[in-house]
ZADO-1210 file (C-alpha; in nm, 4 decimals, padded with zeros to 6 digits):
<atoms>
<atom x="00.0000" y="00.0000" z="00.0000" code="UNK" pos="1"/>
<atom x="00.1236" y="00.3250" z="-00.1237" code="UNK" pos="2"/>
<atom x="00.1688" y="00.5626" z="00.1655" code="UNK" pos="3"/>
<atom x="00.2338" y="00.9362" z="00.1514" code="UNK" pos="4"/>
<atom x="00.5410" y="01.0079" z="00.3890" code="UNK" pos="5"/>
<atom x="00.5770" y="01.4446" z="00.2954" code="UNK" pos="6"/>
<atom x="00.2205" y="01.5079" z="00.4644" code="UNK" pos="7"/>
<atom x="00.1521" y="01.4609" z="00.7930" code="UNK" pos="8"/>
<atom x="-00.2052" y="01.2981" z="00.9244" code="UNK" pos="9"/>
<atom x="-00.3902" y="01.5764" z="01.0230" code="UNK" pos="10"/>
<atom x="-00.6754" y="01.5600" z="01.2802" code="UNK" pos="11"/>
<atom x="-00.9811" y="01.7633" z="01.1680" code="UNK" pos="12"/>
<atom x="-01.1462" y="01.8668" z="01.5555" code="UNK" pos="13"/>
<atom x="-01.4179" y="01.6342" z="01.6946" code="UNK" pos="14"/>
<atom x="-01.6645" y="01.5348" z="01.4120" code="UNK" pos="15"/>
<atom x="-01.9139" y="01.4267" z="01.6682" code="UNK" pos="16"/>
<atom x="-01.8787" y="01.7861" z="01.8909" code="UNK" pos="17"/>
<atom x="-01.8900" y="02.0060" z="01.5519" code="UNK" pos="18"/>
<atom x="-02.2439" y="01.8044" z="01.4855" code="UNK" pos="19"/>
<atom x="-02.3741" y="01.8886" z="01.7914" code="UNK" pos="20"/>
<atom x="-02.3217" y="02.2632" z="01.7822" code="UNK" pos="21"/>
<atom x="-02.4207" y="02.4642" z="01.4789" code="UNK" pos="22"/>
<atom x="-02.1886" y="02.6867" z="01.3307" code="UNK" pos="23"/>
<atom x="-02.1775" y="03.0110" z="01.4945" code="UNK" pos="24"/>
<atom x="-02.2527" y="03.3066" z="01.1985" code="UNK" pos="25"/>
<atom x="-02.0586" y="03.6706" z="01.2751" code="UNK" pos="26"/>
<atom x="-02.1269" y="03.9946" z="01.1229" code="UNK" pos="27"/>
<atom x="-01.8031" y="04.2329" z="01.1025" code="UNK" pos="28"/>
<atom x="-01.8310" y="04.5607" z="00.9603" code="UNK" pos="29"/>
<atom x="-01.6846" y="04.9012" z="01.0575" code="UNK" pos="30"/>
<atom x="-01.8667" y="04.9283" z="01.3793" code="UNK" pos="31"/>
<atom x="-01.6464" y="04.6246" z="01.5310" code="UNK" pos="32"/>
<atom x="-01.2689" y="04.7503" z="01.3611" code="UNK" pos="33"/>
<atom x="-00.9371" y="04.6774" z="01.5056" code="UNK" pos="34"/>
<atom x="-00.8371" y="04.9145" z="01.2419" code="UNK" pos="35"/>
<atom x="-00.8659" y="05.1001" z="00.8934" code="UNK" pos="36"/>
<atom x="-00.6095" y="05.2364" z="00.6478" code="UNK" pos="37"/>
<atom x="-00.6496" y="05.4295" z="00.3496" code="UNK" pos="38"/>
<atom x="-00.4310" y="05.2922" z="00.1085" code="UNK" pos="39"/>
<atom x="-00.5036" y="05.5357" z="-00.2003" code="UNK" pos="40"/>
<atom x="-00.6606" y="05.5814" z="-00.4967" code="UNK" pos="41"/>
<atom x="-00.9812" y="05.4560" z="-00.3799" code="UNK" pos="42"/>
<atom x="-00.8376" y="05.1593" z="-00.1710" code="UNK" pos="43"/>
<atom x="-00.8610" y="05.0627" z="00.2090" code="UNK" pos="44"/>
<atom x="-00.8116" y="04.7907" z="00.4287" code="UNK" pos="45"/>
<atom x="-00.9588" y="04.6976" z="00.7319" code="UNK" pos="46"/>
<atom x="-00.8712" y="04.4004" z="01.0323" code="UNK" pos="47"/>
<atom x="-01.0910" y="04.2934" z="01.2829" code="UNK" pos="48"/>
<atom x="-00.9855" y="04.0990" z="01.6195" code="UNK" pos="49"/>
<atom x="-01.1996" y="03.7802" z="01.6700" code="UNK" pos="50"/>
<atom x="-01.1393" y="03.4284" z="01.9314" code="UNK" pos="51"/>
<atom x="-01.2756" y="03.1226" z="01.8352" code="UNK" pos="52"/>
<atom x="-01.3542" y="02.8043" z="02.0529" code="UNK" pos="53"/>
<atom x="-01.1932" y="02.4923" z="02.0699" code="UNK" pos="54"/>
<atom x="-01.3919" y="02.2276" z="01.7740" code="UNK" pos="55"/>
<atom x="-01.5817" y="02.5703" z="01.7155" code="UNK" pos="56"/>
<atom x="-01.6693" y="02.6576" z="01.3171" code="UNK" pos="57"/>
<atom x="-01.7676" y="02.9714" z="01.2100" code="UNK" pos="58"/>
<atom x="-01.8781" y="03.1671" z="00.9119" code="UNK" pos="59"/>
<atom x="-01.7454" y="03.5759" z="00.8718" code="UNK" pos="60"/>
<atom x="-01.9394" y="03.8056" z="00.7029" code="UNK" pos="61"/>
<atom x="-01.6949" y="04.1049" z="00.6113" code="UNK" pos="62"/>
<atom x="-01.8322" y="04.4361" z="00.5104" code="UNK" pos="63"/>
<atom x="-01.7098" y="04.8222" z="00.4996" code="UNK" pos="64"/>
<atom x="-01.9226" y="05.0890" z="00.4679" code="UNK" pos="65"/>
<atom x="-02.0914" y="04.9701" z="00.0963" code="UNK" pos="66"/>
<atom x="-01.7533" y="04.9617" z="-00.0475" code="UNK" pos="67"/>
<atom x="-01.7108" y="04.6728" z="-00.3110" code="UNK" pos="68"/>
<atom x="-01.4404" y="04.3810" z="-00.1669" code="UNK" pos="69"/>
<atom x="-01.1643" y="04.3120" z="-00.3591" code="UNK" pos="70"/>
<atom x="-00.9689" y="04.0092" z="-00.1181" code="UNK" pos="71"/>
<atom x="-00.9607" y="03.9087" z="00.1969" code="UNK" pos="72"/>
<atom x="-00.7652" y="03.6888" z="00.4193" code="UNK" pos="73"/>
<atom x="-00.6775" y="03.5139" z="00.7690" code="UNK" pos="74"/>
<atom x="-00.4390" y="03.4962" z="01.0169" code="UNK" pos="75"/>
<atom x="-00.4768" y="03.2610" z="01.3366" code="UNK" pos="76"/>
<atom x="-00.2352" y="03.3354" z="01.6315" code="UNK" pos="77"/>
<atom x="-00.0550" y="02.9923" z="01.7301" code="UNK" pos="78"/>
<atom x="00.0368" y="02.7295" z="01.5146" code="UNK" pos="79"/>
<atom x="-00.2181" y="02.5046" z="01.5799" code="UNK" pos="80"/>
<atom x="-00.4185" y="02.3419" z="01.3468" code="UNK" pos="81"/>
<atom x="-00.6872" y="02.5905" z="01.1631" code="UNK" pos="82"/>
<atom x="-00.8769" y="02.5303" z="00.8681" code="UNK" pos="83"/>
<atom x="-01.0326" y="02.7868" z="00.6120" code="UNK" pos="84"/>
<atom x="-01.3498" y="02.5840" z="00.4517" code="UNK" pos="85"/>
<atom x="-01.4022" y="02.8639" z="00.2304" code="UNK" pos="86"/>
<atom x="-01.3065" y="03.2411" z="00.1233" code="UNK" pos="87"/>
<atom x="-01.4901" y="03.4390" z="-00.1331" code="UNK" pos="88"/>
<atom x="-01.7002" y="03.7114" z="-00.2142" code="UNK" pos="89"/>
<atom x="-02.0470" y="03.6582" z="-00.1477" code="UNK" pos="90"/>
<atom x="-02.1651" y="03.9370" z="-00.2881" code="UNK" pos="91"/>
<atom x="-02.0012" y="04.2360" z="-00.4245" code="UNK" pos="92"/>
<atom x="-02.0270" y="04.4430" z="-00.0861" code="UNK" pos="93"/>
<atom x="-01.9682" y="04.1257" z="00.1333" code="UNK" pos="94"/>
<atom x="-01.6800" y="03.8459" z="00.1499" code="UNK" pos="95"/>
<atom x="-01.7304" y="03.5605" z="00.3480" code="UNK" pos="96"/>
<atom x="-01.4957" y="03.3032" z="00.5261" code="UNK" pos="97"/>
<atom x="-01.6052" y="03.0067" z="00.7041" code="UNK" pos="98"/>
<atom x="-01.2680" y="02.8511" z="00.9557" code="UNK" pos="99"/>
<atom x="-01.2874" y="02.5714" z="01.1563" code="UNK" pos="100"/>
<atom x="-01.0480" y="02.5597" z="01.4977" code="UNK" pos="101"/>
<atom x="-00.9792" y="02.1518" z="01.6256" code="UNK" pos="102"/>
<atom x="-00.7150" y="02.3026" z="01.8476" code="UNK" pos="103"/>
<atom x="-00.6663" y="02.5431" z="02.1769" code="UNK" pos="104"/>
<atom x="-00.9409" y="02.8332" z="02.2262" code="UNK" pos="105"/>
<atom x="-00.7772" y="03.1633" z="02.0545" code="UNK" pos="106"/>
<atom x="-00.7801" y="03.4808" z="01.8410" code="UNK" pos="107"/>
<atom x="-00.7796" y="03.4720" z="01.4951" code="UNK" pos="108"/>
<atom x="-00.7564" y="03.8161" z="01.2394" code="UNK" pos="109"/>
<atom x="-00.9391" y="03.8557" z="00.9395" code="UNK" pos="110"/>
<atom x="-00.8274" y="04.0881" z="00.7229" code="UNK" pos="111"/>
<atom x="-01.0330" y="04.2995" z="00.3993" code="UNK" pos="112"/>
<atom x="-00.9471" y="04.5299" z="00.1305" code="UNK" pos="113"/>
<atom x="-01.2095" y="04.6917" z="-00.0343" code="UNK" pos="114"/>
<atom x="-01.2165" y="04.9952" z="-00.3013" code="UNK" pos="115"/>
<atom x="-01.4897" y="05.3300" z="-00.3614" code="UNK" pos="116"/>
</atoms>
């Protein structure tokens, strides 16, 4: 049997624990910033602070003021295992990313840039 030696076995949370607790849905717009930047020409970025539980999913709804997203992203604090299910823009004001944490209780950063 063939056997992959490069990647190691990772351990997606509790299966049974993420069943029994829905995924927990957060709104972040401008009233909850960590902070803003105008970057020019019609650009800015924003980052917002967030903690996530232990075998805890949960979808982010980014949004700034009606400005159309451009990208977005994620940074967890710790090594520990975190998983992004999904990152995109859900609508053309909106971006969404869903992240799953199997490991220790902790913050995690989400990041937008948006333009006029």
């Amino acid at each position: 049997m063939y056997q992959n030696l490069y990647q190691p076995q990772y351990v997606y949370g509790n299966i049974q624990q993420n069943l029994r607790q829905p995924p927990r849905r957060v709104n972040l717009d401008e009233s909850m910033l960590a902070s803003s930047h105008d970057l020019g020409n019609g650009f800015h970025s924003f980052s917002w602070n967030q903690r996530i539980g232990v075998n805890e999913t949960v979808t982010y709804f980014l949004s700034a003021r009606g400005l159309k997203v451009i990208s977005a992203g994620w940074a967890p604090r710790g090594y520990e295992s975190l998983y992004a299910l999904e990152s995109y823009p859900r609508d053309i004001n909106r971006w969404t990313i869903s992240v799953v944490n199997s490991a220790i209780e902790r913050d995690i950063f989400l990041y937008l840039i948006a333009k006029n």
